[in-house]
N, C-alpha and C positions, 0 to 999 in steps of 0.2 A: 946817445943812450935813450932807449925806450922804456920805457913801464907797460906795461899790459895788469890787467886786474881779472882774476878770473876765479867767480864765485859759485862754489859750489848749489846746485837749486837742491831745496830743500825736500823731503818725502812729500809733504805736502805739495807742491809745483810739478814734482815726477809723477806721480797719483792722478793731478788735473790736465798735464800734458796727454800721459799716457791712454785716461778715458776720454779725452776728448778724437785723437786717434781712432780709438773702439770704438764709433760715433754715439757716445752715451747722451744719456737725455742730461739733462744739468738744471738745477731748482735751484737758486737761490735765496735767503730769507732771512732779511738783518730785524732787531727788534732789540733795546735796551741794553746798545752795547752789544749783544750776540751778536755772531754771524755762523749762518749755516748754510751748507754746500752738500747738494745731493746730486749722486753721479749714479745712476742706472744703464746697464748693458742687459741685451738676455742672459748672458750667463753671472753677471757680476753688480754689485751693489759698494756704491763707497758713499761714506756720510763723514764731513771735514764739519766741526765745531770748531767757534773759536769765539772763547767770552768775552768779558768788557777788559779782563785785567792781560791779556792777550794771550792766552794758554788755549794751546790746538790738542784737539782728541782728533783722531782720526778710527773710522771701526770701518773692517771692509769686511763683506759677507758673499762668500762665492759663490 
């Protein structure tokens, strides 16, 4: 008998997948527990927050 595990990737990991595909530019910028993640395309804009207590905002702007 086998097990296989197969974990769903989350908006955020689809989002990072996805623009890096679109060959977006990518900023990264950690500071006091924050992490922030800035993803740029010509047509497309995504920004991934994620605080010290581990709660992700994501805001995408077309």
């Amino acid at each position: 008998m086998s097990v296989t595990s197969c974990r769903e990737k989350s908006e955020k990991e689809k989002l990072i997948e996805e623009m890096k595909e679109d060959g977006a530019t990518i900023k990264e910028k950690s500071d006091d527990g924050d992490y922030k993640l800035k993803m740029e395309t010509d047509d497309k804009e995504v920004k991934i927050k994620e605080d010290a207590d581990g709660e992700t905002k994501i805001k995408i702007d077309n």
